[in-house]
C-alpha positions as CSV (number, residue, x, y, z in Angstrom):
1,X,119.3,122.2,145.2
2,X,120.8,122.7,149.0
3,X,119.3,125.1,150.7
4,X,121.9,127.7,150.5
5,X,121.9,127.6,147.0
6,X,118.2,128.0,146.9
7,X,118.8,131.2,149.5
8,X,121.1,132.9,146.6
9,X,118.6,132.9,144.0
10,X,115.5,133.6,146.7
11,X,118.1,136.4,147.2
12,X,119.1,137.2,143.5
13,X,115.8,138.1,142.9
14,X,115.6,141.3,144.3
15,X,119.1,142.2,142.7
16,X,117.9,144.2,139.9
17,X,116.4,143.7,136.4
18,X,119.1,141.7,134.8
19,X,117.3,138.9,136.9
20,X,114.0,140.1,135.8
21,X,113.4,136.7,133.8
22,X,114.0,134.5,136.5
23,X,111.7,131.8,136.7
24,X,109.1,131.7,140.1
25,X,110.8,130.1,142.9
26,X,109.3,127.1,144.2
27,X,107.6,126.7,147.6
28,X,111.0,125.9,149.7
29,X,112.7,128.8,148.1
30,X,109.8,131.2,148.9
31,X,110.1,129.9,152.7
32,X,113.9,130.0,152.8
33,X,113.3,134.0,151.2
34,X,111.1,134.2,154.3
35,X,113.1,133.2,156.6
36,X,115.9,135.4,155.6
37,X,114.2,138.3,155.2
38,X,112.3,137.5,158.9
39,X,114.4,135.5,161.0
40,X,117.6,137.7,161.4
41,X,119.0,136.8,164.6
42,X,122.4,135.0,165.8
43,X,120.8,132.6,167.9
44,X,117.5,131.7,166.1
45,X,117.8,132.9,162.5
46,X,118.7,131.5,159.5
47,X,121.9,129.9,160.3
48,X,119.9,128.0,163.4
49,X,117.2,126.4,161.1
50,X,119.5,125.4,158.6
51,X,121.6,123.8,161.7
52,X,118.5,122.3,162.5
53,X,117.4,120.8,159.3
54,X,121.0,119.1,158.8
55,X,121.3,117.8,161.8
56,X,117.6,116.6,162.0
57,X,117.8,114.7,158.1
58,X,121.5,113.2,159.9
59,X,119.7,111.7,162.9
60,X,117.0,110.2,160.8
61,X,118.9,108.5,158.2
62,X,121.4,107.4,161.2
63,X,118.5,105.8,162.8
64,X,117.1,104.4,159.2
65,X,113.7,106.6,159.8
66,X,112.4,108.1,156.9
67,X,111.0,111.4,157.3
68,X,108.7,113.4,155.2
69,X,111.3,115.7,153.6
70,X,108.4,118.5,152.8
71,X,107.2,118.7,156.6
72,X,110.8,119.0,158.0
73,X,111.9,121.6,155.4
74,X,109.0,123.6,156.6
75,X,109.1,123.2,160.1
76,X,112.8,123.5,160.5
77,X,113.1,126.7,158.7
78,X,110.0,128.0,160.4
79,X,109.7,126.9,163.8
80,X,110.7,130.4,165.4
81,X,109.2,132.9,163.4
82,X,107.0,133.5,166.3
83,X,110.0,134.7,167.7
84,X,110.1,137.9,165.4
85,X,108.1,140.9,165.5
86,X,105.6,141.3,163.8
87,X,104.7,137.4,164.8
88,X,105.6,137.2,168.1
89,X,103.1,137.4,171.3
90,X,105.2,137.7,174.2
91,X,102.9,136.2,176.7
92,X,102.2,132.9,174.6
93,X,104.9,129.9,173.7
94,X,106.5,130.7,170.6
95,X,105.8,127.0,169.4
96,X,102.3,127.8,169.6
97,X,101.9,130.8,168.0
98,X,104.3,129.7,165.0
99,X,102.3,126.7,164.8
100,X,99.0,127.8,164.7
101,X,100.1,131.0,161.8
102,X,102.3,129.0,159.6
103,X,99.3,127.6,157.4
104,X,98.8,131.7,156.7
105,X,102.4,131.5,155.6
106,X,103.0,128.2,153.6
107,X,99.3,128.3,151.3
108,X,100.5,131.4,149.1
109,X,103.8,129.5,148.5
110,X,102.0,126.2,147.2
111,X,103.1,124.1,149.7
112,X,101.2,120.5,149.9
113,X,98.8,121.8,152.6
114,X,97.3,118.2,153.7
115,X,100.7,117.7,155.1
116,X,100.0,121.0,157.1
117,X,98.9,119.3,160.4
118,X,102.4,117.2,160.7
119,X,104.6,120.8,159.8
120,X,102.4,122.0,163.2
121,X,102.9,119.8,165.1
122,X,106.5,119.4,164.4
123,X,106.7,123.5,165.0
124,X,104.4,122.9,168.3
125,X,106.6,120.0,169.6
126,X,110.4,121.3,168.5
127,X,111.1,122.9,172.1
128,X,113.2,120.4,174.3
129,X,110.6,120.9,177.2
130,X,107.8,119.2,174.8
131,X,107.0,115.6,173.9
132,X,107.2,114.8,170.1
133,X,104.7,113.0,168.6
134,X,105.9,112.4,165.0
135,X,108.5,111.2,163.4
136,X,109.5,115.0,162.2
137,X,108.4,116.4,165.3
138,X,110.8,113.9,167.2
139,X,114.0,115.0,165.0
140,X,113.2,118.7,164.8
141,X,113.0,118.7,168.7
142,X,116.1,116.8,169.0
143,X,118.2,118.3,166.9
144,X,117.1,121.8,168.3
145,X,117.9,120.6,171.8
146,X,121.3,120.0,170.4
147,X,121.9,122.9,169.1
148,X,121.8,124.7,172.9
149,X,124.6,122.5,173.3
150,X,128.0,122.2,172.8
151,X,130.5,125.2,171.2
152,X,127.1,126.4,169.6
153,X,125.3,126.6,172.2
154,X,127.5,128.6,174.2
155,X,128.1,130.7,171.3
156,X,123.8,131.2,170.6
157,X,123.8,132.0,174.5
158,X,126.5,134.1,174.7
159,X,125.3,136.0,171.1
160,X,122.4,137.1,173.5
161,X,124.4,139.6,175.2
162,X,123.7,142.8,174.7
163,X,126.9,144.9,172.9
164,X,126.2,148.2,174.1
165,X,126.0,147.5,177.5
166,X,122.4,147.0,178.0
167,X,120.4,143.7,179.0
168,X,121.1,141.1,179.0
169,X,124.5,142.0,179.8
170,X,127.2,138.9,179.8
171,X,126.4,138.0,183.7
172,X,123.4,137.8,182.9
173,X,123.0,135.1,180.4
174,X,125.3,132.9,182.4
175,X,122.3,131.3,184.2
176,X,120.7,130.5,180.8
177,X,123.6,128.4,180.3
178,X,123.8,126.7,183.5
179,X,120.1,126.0,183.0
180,X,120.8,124.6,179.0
181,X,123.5,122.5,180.5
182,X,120.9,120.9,183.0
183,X,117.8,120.7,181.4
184,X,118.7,119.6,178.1
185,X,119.9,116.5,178.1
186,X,117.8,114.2,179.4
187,X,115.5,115.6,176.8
188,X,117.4,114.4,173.7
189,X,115.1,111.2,172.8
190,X,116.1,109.8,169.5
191,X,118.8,106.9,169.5
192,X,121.1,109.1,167.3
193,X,120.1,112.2,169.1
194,X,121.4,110.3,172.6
195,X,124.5,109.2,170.8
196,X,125.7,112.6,170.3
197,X,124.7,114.4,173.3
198,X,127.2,113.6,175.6
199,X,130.0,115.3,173.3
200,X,127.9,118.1,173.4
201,X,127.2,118.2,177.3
202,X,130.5,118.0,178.0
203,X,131.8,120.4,176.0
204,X,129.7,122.9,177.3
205,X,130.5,121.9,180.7
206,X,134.0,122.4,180.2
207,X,133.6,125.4,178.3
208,X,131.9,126.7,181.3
209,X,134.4,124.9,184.1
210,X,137.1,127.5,181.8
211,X,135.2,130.2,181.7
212,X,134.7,130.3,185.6
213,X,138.6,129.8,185.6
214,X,139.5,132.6,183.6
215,X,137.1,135.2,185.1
216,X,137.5,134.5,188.9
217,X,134.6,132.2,189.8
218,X,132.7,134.5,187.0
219,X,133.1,137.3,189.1
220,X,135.0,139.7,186.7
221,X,132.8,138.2,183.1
């Protein structure tokens, strides 16, 4: 079952008791129920680790590495829930502190646990600024990497604004942009992963060449 398909009936059972006789879902569904109910955010929520996940399985099979299937599903879809209250700990790396929680999360659900320390590591390593160490861990990083990137990642960045005025404000995620756009790329390691990132650098840097265009140097953004 795809993911989002899995999400509707995570979903569908809270609906009411017409769906009272629905059978258990599995572990994945449990943690794609998690993560929706958890991860609500338009940079790093759902829509982000199923982004992830894709692109992650693509690069793989592109390459011809096989990848445990169970330790990406759980790493991709749970690699920033350190990043949400009430698991986050602002003055420690998100990676870490997902990393060394998710066993809490994943052993209710019946996840295979003795494929645990691989789904940490993966969740420790994911960030572009860390080295990967396993197969999983290398894909999950890489395809996160990418996702800062290109039309997404402009639109993640720019998602970061604050609407009401507040900050960030628009001027003020510009430099996390600018800083995507330098730092990322030479941290895309996988053959595939390197294959694709120079569409997606140079998209954003065009995207950012017309943004300074059309607002004066950035002066009026």
């Amino acid at each position: 079952m795809r993911p989002f398909r899995l999400l509707l009936a995570a979903l569908a059972l809270t609906a009411g008791p017409a769906l009272a006789d629905s059978p258990p879902l599995d572990w994945r569904g449990q943690v794609l129920a998690f993560n929706a109910e958890h991860c609500k955010h338009p940079a790093w929520g759902f829509s982000h680790s199923a982004r992830d996940y894709a692109l992650a399985k693509s690069m793989a099979a592109a390459d011809k590495v096989t990848l445990d299937d169970d330790v990406l599903f759980a790493a991709a879809y749970l690699h920033d829930i350190a990043a949400f209250k009430p698991y986050e700990k602002p003055d420690l790396d998100h990676s870490d502190v997902a990393a060394d929680l998710v066993g809490e999360i994943l052993a209710p659900m019946g996840f295979p646990m003795a494929k645990l320390p691989k789904v940490q590591a993966a969740i420790r390593e994911h960030m572009y600024y860390r080295t990967p160490t396993v197969p999983e861990s290398l894909y999950l990083h890489d395809a996160d990497a990418l996702d800062w990137l290109g039309a997404i990642g402009a639109a993640r960045i720019m998602a970061l604004a604050d609407p009401n005025g507040g900050q960030p404000d628009t001027p003020a995620v510009l430099p996390m942009l600018k800083e995507n756009l330098r730092d990322v790329p030479a941290r895309v390691l996988s053959p595939a992963g390197k294959a694709l990132m120079p569409a997606k650098r140079d998209l954003l840097a065009k995207w950012l060449e017309t943004l300074s265009a059309e607002t004066d140097g950035f002066k009026t953004l």
